[in-house]
N, C-alpha and C positions, 0 to 999 in steps of 0.2 A: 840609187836603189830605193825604192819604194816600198814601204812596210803595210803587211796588213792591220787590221785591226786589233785582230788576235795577238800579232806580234807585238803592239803599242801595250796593249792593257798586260802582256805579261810582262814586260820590260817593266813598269810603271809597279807591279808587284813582286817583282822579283828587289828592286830597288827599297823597296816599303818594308819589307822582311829584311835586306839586311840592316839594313839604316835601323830597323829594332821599332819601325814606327806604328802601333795596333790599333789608333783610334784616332777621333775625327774632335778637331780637328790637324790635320796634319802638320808637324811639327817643322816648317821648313829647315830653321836652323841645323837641325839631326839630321836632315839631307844632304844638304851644302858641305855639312862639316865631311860626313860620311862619305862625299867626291871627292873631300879634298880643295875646294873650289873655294873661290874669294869672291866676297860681295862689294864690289866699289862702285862708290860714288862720285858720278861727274856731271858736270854742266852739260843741258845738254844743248848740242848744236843743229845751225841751218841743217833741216833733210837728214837727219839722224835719226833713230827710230828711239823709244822708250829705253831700251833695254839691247841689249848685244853680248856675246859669248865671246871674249878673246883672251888671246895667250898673256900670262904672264908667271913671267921669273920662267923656271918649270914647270910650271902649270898652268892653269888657267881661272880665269872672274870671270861672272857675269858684273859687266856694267852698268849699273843703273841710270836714266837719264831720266831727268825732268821729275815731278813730283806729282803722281799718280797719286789716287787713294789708297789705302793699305790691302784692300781686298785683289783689286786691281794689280798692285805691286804684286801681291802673293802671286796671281794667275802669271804674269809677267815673270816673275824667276824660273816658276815650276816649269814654264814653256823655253826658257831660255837651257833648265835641266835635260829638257827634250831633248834638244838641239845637241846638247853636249854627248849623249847617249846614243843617239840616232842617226845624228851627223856629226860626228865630230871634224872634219872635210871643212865644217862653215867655221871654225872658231880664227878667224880674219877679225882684224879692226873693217868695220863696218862704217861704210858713209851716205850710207842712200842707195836710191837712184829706182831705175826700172826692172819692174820683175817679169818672170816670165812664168811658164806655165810650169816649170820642175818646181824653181821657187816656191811660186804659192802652196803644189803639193808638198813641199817641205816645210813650211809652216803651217797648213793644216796638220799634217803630222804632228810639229811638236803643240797646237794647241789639243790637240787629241789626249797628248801624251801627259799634259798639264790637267785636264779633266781627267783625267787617271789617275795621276797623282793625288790633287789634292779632292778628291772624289770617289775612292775605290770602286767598284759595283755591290759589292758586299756591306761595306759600311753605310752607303745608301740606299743599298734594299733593306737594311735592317733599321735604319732611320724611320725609311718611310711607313714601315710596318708600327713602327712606334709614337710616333707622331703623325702621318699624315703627309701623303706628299703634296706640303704646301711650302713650296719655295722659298718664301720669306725667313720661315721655321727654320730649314733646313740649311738653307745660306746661311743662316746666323751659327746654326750650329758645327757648319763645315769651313765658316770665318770665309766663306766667297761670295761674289754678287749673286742677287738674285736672279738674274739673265744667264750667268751660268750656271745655276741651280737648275733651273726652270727646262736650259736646254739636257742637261745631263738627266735633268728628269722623263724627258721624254726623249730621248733616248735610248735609256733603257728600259722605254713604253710603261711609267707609270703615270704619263698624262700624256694627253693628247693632242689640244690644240691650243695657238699661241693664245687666244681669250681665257684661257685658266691663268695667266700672267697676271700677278698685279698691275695696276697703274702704277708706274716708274718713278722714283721721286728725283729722277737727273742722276740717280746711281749706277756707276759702270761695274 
């Protein structure tokens, strides 16, 4: 089943309100704890992806793999939080492989649902009213990369074309 938009960003603050979460930047801990969810740490392996949503004990972890930067890490949970909410169907031990076309819309999903999260609409129309929507600013203040600043900014049409982007400094 395929979510709209609408249905992503209200899951994403429906979630933000209970979890108790009101400002930027978003507090993942208060989320994770709030599902109930385990954050574990493992090596990661051959064809493994970053990160994966699977069962444990009663419940479930996301598992983290390999050593991301912290912003990156952040974008990575809140999208694995997607998955938990949106699909839960996917919380399998994960080993790779080939995806297909439902796949990918299921991870655009949960990174949808990850820019929701750690990004409200609200919290950054009232950012950028405040400072500027200037991406770098903004990232910092919302603790994500500037690529995902920059795209949730024009997204919700406060810029326009990718040349408003800083020059990258190798940061994801």
């Amino acid at each position: 089943m395929h979510r709209s938009t609408q249905d992503i960003r209200r899951e994403a603050e429906q979630l933000l309100k209970a979890a108790g979460v009101t400002g930027a930047p978003v507090v993942l801990r208060d989320v994770v704890s709030y599902l109930n969810l385990s954050l574990v740490e493992r090596a990661r392996e051959p064809f493994s992806s970053e990160a994966a949503l699977v069962p444990l004990g009663e419940g479930h972890a996301i598992e983290l793999r390999g050593t991301s930067n912290a912003r990156r890490r952040r974008f990575t949970i809140a999208h694995e939080i997607g998955h938990f909410l949106l699909h839960p169907e996917r919380a399998v031990t994960e080993r790779g492989g080939a995806t297909n076309a439902t796949m990918a819309a299921l991870e655009r999903e949960a990174n949808q649902f990850a820019a929701e999260l750690l990004m409200p609409e609200h919290l950054v129309r009232q950012a950028a009213l405040e400072e500027g929507a200037d991406a770098r600013r903004l990232g910092d203040r919302f603790d994500v990369s500037i690529q995902a600043m920059h795209l949730r900014l024009r997204r919700l049409g406060l810029v326009s074309r990718q040349s408003d982007l800083p020059p990258s400094r190798g940061v994801v």
